[in-house]
C-alpha positions as a printed Julia matrix, in Angstrom:
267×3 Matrix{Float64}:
 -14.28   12.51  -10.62
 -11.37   14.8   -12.23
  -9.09   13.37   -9.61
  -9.84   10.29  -10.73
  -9.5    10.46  -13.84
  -5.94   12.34  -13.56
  -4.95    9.6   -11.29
  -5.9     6.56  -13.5
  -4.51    8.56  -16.36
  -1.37    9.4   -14.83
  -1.02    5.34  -13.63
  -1.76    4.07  -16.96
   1.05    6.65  -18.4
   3.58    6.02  -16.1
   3.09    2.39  -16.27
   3.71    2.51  -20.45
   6.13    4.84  -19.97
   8.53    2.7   -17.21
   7.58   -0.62  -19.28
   8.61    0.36  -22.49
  12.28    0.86  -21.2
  12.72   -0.14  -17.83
  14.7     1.41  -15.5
  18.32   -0.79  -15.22
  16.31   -3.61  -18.15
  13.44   -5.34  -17.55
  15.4    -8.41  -15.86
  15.67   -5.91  -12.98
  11.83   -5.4   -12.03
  11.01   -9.17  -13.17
   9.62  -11.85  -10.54
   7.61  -15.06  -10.84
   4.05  -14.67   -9.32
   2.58  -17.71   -7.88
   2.26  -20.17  -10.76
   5.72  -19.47  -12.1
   5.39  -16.85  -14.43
   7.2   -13.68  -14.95
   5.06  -10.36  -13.82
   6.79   -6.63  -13.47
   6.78   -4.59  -10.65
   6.64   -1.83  -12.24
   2.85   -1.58  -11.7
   3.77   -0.19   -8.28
   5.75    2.78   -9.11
   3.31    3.79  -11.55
   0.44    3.43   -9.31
   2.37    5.38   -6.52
   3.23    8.4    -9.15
  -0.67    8.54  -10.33
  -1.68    8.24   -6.18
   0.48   11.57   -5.51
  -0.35   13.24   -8.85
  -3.68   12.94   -8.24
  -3.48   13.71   -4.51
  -2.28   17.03   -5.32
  -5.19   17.81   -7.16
  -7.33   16.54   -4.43
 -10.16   19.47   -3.69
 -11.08   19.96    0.2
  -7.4    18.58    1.3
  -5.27   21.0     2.84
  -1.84   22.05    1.76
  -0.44   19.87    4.52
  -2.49   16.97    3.29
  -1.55   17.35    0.32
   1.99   17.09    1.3
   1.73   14.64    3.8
   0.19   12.36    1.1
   3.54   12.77   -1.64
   5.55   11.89    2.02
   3.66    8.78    2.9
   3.61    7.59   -0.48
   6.73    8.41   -2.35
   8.46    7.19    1.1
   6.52    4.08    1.93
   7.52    3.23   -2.03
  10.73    4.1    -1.88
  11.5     1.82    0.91
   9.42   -0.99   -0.55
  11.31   -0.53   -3.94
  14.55   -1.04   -1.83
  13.42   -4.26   -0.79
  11.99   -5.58   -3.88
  15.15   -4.96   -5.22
  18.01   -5.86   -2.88
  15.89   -8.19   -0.48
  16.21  -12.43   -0.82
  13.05  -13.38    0.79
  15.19  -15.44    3.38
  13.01  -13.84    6.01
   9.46  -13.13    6.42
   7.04  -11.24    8.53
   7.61   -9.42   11.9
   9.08  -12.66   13.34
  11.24  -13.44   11.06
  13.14  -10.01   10.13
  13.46   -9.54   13.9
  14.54  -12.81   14.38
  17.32  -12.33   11.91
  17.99   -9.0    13.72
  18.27  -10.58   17.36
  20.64  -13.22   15.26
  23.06   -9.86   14.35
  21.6   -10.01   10.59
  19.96   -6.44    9.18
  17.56   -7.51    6.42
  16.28   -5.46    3.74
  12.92   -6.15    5.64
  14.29   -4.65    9.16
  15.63   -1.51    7.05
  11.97   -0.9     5.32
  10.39   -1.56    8.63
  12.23    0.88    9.83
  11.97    3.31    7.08
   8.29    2.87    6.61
   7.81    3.84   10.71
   9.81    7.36    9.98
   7.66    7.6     6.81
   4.64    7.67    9.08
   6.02   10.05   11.39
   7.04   12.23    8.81
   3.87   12.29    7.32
   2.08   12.64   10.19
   4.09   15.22   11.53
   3.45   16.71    7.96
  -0.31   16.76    8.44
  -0.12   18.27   11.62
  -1.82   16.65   14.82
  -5.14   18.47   16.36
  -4.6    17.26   20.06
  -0.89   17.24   20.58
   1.63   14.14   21.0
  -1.86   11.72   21.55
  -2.89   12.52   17.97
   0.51   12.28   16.33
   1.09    9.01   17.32
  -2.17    7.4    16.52
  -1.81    9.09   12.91
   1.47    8.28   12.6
   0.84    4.59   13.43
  -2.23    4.56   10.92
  -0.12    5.37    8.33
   3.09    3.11    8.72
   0.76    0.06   10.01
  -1.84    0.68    6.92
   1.64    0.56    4.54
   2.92   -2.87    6.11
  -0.91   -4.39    5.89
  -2.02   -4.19    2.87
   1.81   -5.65    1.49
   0.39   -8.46    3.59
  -2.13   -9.17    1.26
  -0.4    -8.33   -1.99
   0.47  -12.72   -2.82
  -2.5   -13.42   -5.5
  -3.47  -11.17   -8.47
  -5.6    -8.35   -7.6
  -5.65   -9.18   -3.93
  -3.98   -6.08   -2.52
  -5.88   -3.5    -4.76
  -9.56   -5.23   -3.87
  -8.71   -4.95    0.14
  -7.47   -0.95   -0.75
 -11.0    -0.41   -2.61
 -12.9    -1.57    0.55
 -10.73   -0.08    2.49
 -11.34    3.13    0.72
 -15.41    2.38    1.0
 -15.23    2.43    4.53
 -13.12    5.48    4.31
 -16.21    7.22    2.24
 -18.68    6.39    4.5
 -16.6     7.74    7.75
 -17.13   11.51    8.62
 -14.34   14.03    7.92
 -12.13   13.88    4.37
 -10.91   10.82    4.67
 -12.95    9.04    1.7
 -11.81   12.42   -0.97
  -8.58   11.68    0.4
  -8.33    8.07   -0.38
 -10.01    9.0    -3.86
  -6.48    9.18   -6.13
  -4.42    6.22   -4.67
  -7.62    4.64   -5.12
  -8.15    5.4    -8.77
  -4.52    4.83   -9.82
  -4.85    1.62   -8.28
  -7.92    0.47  -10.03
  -6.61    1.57  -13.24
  -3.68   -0.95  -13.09
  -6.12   -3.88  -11.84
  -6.5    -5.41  -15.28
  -2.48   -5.64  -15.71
  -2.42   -7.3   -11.95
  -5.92   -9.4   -12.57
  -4.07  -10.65  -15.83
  -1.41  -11.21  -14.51
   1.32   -8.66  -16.04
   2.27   -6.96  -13.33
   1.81   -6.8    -9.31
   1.84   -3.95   -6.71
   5.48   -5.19   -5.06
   6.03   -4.28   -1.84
   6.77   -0.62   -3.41
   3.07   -0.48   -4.37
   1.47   -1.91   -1.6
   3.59    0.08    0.93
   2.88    3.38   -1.04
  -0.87    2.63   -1.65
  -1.24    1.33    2.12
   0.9     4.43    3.77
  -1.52    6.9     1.39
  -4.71    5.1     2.46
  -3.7     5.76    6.0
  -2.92    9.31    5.98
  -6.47    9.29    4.64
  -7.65    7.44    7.26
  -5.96   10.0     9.73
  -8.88   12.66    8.83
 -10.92   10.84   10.62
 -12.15   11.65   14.35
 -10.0    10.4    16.91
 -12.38    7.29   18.28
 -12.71    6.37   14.32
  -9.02    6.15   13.83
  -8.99    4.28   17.14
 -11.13    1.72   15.83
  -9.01    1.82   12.73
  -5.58    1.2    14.34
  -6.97   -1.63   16.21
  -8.13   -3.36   13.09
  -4.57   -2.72   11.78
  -2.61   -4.03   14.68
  -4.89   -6.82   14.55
  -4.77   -8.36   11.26
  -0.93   -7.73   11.25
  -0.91   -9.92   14.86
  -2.89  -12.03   13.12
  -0.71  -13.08   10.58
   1.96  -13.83   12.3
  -0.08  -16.81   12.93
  -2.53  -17.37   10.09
  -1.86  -17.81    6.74
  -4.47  -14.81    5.15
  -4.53  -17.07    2.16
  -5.71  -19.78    3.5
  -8.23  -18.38    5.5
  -9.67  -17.06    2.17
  -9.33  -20.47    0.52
 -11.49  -21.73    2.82
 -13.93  -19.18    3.04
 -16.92  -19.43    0.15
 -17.68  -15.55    0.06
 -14.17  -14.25    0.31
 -12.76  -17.0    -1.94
 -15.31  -15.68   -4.73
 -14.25  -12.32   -4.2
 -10.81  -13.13   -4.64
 -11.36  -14.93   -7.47
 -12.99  -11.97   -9.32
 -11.39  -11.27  -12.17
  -8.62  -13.85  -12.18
  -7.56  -16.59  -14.49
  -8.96  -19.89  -13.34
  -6.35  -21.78  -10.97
């Protein structure tokens, strides 16, 4: 509960903090969300910092954890933060960046790609593998994959940060550390929701990539055929939407379209 509460704390400070006088003006951090309004992305930096903060605080993670969590999620961020900023949107998903690439074009999406798989290495090298090479790569695949997912689902209010919270259920109920772990990215999250639910803000792909790279360092406590299972989930839904649109899918879906709606303005 105290890492919690620094976490949320820390979000909620950082986020006041970075709004009140935005790094570069506000224009800078400025999109338009789905209906056409203006939201800040600010929300994800702050989220990140509380995530980390917290994380250090974290009793029952190691040293390395510790660590490994500030490299996952400071560097996950940092490369989603370089493409919020300097990327057009011109190309999208797996396909399309390495379309452009095959085409002699580096997108801001091929560098983050890239810099979100040495983030996971990093990290996981960080942490420290139990079995050797087999170990490092799974872990180091959790964590890069579990960044690019969850930025998959960061296009409606709230979206991304209600997939992290399950995400961070099933994390609680696995055996090892993996649900303390997950507890400060978690809580920093949750304590931005109402700015992202309202509207105000979103997650950007420096958010979601931090949150998501955290989350799966967290996920790499857990015993090997767990963060099997894990990985294959992750490779999965990030196959799968190459070729399904995760927003329709919910759209049409009674249960899921509830919980998405949760909290939202009315469409």
């Amino acid at each position: 509960m105290a890492t919690a509460a620094v976490a949320g704390i820390v979000a909620r400070l950082c986020y006041r903090v970075l709004t009140s006088d935005p790094p570069g003006g506000a224009r800078t951090w400025t999109r338009t969300n789905h209906r056409g309004e203006p939201v800040t992305l600010l929300e994800g930096a702050a989220v990140v910092i509380g995530g980390v903060v917290g994380a250090a605080m974290t009793t029952g993670l190691s040293s390395r954890g510790k660590i490994a969590m500030a490299v996952a999620g400071v560097g996950a961020a940092a490369f989603g933060c370089y493409d919020d900023l300097a990327g057009n949107g011109a190309s999208r998903g797996l396909r399309g960046h390495l379309g452009a690439l095959r085409a002699g074009e580096l997108t801001t999406g091929v560098v983050k790609l890239a810099g979100i798989g040495a983030t996971g290495a990093a990290s996981a090298l960080t942490a420290g593998s139990r079995d050797g090479m087999t170990d490092y790569l799974i872990d180091a695949a959790l964590i890069a994959g579990g960044a690019n997912l969850l930025n998959l689902f960061d296009l409606r209010p709230g979206r991304a940060v209600k997939v992290a919270l399950g995400a961070g259920g099933l994390l609680a109920a696995a055996p090892g550390v993996g649900g303390a772990a997950s507890v400060a990215p978690l809580a920093a999250a949750a304590a931005l929701l109402p700015e992202d639910l309202g509207e105000r803000a979103m997650l950007g792909d420096a958010g979601a990539n931090g949150i998501g790279a955290m989350l799966g360092v967290a996920a790499a406590a857990m015993p090997r055929r767990a963060r099997l299972a894990a990985l294959g989930a992750v490779v999965g839904l990030t196959v799968a939407s190459e070729f399904v649109s995760f927003t329709q899918v919910i759209e049409r879906t009674g249960a899921l379209r509830r919980l998405d709606m949760l909290g939202r303005r009315p469409p």
